[in-house]
Phi, psi and omega in degrees: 000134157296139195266359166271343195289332169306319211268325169303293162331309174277337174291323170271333180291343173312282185302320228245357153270333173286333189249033174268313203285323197279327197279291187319320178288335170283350169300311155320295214271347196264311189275292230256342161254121199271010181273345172272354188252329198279287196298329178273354136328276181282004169227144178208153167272104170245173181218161195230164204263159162233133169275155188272175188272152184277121190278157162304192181212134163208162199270220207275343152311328174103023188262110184320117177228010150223127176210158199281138166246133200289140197182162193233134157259116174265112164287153177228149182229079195316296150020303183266003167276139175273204168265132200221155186274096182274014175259333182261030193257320182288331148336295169322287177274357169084025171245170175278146179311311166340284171307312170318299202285338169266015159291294160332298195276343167274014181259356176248029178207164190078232148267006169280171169197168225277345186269008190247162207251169197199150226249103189265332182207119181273127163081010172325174181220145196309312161308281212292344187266327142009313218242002201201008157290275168008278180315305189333289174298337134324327209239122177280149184101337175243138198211148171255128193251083189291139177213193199219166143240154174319131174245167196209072182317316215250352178046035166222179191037073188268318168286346210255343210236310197056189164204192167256190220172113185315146223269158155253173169319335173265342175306301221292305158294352172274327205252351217299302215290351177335146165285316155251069157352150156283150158259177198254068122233042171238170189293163175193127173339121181251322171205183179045227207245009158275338164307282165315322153259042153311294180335285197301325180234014156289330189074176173267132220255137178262170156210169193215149185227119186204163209261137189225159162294195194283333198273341182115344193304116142344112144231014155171132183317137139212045153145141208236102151233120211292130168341155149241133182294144178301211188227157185278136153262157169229118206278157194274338208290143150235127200290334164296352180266310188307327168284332157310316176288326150329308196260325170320321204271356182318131175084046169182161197259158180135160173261144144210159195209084178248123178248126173292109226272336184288347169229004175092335182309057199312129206277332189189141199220111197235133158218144204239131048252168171245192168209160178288098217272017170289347184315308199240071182184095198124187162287013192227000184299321212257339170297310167291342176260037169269312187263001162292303201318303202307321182321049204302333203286305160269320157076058182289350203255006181270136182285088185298334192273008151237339194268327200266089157293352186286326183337144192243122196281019190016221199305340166317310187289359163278016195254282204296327202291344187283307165293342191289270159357226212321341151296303192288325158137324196318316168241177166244179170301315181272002178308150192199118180243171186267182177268075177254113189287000204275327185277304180215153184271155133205212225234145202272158226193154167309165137349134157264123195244335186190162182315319160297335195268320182294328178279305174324333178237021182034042198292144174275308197296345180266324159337289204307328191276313192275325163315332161302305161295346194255331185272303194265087207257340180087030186248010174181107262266341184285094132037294197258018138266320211299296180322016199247285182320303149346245180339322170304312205299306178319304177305318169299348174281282198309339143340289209308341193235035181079334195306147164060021191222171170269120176304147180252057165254202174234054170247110180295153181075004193295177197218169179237031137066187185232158197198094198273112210258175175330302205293349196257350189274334189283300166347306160277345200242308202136131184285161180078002183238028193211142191204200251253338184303346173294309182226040186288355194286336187319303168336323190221037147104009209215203199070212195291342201277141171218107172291106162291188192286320166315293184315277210316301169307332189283342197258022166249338132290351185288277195288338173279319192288346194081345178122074146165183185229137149282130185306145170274146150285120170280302180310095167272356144170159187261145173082169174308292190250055190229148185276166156292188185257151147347301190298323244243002174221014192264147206237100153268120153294151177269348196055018156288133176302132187287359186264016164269021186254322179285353169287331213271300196302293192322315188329277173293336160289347191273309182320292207254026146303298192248327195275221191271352181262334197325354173289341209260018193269153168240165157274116173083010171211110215289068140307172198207117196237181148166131171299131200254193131209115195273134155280144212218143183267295180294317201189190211298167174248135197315122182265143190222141182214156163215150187221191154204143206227158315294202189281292161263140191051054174345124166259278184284124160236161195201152168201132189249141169238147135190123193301138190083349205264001167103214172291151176317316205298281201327289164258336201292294213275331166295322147337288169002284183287308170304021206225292179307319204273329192274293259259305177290329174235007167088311171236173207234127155323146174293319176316300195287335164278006188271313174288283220296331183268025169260312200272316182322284161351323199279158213211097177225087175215036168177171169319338201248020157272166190276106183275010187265102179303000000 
């Protein structure tokens, strides 16, 4: 007999009483007691999305210029209102029965639906939801949502910072396939470098997972995975020169665009009129920007120093026609045509005995003559090819110096202006039927060619740097420890020899000593300029400068517009100068506080204004 078989016996009866107790108890908790089937009813899991905190913006200072502000979004889940009192619901939030009711039908329509919560009152201020968090929770269907909105310490550069604006409905289907998709109530970049660095300064979306009952309640966390915050941009602007440039441009239509000419790096981008850009933030954003919009007179909300490319760069543009030249061999330093107003006018002057006396007193006949030689080389006995054969080569120069192209920056919406090649002179004349007698205004800057306000300032860094450029730019880098962008180092050349530069350089330092800039002198600090005067048909013509400071070694290149102002000399190049003079000593001269407190004052938006600086 086995003397273990007893002992086998009792180890199974053993497993087959353990597994008697476990089979009855799941009979129980499954069959015969109804409280784990009750509980497994009334709690389900769900989980809700968190939104990130929005990274900031500061300029090249470390100077706060967007910060987040704190605010409540009241939701609504139409799905979930019970019988609720709405006149005193309405009381409450300080709306009309009207307004509930066109709230309501927009949280069930589009892309809202009626069990997903939907954004009923936007943007609350802390105090006030304070004041009505208590009552609140009374009424099922509605929650309060802290969310943050743009803050605006410095109330400027309102185009260059743009702003957001709850994604809409055609945004919210172009991102669905996103790798981190939108949600329909979340914000999203609209212009300026909240447009342009979204990615970078939406940040990453969290989630948090937890068990609620039957009624929706919470009732307990079980696992957070926590936001990651966008990233800071730090920005090129220094905002204290950008509020300066604000308040000159007060009263006037018109630009200024100052670049650190050795990175490219834009210091100030002002286009006026401006707004104020809490303006466009909060609950009250679609009523104001309905009335930026209306503003058909002024047009505030137009970037002018990128968008308006038509500007014709008048005499400015004898700088490259200067540089072009003398790189291509068609003229020398010392060349000398007369001033015979009988070809083209101007206005009377010394002799140009040479290339400096002609950009210093700004003769159009001698322009006109050196623009003649760059079109007509005599490379073919037909007139209107050779003028063909010309004009390519001449465009392919004047490319080289931004000119007729799109800057590759991180500015939205910028433009390449117009710079006119064969196919658009055949279009007008017919080809082969137009030559240099045709198209000579090109020669002082007028005709066909069209600039923005950017180009200029970039051909102004162009001529401080000697020849060449860094695309200008806002950002200097995202993030803590984030870097510039690539493109944004990249040195583009003009391929002019840098020593045709230095006659050019004298030139425009002669401008504003002796010449047409002189409102544009600083003490003790060597600019170098040059005056525009655009012709405007309709009405008075656009005063215009672009300058670079000091003379050696440039901290500042600038270019000024305002429309209407008459000669360059006149607003353009005194603007100028207070911009140069803050920007280099930090404070302004009693001279300089003399211009600033002039100009500030001045009124140039119609016929009956005072144009005499």
């Amino acid at each position: 007999m086995d003397p273990f078989q007893g002992r086998r016996w009792v180890i199974i009866l053993i497993l087959i009483l353990i597994g008697l107790v476990f089979i009855f108890r799941l009979l129980f908790i499954q069959v015969l007691d109804t409280k784990w089937k009750d509980r497994a009813k009334n709690i389900t899991l769900s989980e809700k999305s968190i939104q990130p905190p929005r990274g900031l913006i500061y300029d090249r200072n470390g100077k706060l210029l967007v910060s987040a502000n704190q605010v409540y979004d009241i939701m609504v889940t139409p799905r979930d209102i019970g019988q609720i009192d709405t006149l005193a619901l309405c009381g409450l939030l300080g709306i009309t029965k009207s307004d509930f009711n066109q709230k309501i039908i927009k949280a069930t329509s589009g892309y809202n639906v009626s069990y997903k919560a939907s954004l009923f009152i936007e943007g609350m201020y802390k105090e006030d939801y304070a004041k009505i968090s208590t009552a609140l929770k009374k009424y099922t269907g509605f929650a309060a949502v802290r969310s943050s909105e743009r803050g605006y310490p410095y109330q400027t550069a309102a185009h260059i910072l743009g702003y957001i604006r709850k994604i809409s409905k055609e945004q919210y289907n172009n991102h669905k396939n996103d790798k981190e998709p939108y949600f329909k109530n979340d914000y999203i970049g609209i212009t300026g470098l909240e447009s342009v660095y979204e990615n970078e300064l939406r940040g990453k979306r969290g989630k948090v997972y937890y068990l609620k009952d039957y009624k929706g309640n919470k009732k307990e966390q079980i696992q957070e995975n926590k936001p990651v915050k966008g990233k800071n941009l730090y920005t090129t602007i220094d905002i204290d020169l950008q509020d300066l440039g604000e308040r000159l441009m007060k009263n006037k239509l018109g630009c200024i665009v100052a670049i650190e000419p050795k990175t490219g790096e834009i210091l100030s981008m002002v286009s006026a009129p401006s707004f104020n850009p809490s303006l466009l933030s909060g609950k009250n954003f679609s009523d104001n920007y309905k009335q930026l919009l209306n503003n058909d007179s002024l047009k505030p909300l137009i970037n002018r120093p990128i968008y308006n490319d038509s500007y014709r760069p008048g005499s400015i543009f004898k700088l490259i026609q200067s540089l072009i030249a003398l790189n291509e061999g068609v003229i020398k330093f010392n060349s000398y045509f007369p001033c015979n107003k009988q070809i083209i006018g101007c206005h009377n002057h010394e002799p140009p005995y040479n290339l400096k006396i002609a950009i210093q007193h700004s003769c159009n006949p001698y322009f006109y003559q050196v623009y003649k030689r760059l079109i007509l080389r005599g490379e073919n006995s037909n007139i209107f090819i050779d003028s063909r054969l010309g004009l390519e080569k001449w465009r392919k120069a004047v490319q080289k110096f931004g000119i007729g192209v799109k800057l590759k920056t991180d500015i939205p919406g910028v433009k390449k202006g117009l710079l006119p090649s064969l196919d658009f002179y055949d279009k007008w004349y017919g080809k082969n039927r137009w030559a240099f007698s045709t198209i000579y205004s090109n020669s002082i800057g007028e005709g066909e060619i069209g600039v923005s306000p950017i180009q200029m300032a970039n051909l102004a860094a162009i001529i401080a740097n000697r020849g060449y450029y860094y695309t200008p730019h806002l950002v200097k880098k995202i993030g803590e420890n984030g870097t510039k962008k690539p493109e944004f180092l990249e040195k583009i050349s003009t391929e002019i020899d840098s020593s045709y530069y230095s006659p050019v350089v004298d030139a425009m330092e002669r401008v504003v000593l002796y010449g047409t800039a002189r409102s544009a002198k600083i003490d003790s600090i060597s600019v170098c300029g040059k005056t525009g005067t655009v012709e405007n048909k309709s009405f008075n013509d656009h005063s215009v400068f672009i300058a670079f400071a000091p003379k050696n070694n440039p901290k500042i290149a600038i270019a000024v517009y305002v429309e209407y102002g008459t000669w360059g000399g006149t607003w353009a190049a005194p603007i100028a100068s207070v911009m140069i003079e803050k920007y280099l000593k930090s404070t302004l001269s009693d001279r300089g506080k003399a211009k600033e407190k002039k100009i500030e004052k001045a009124i140039i938006l119609n016929k009956n204004s005072d144009f005499t600086f």
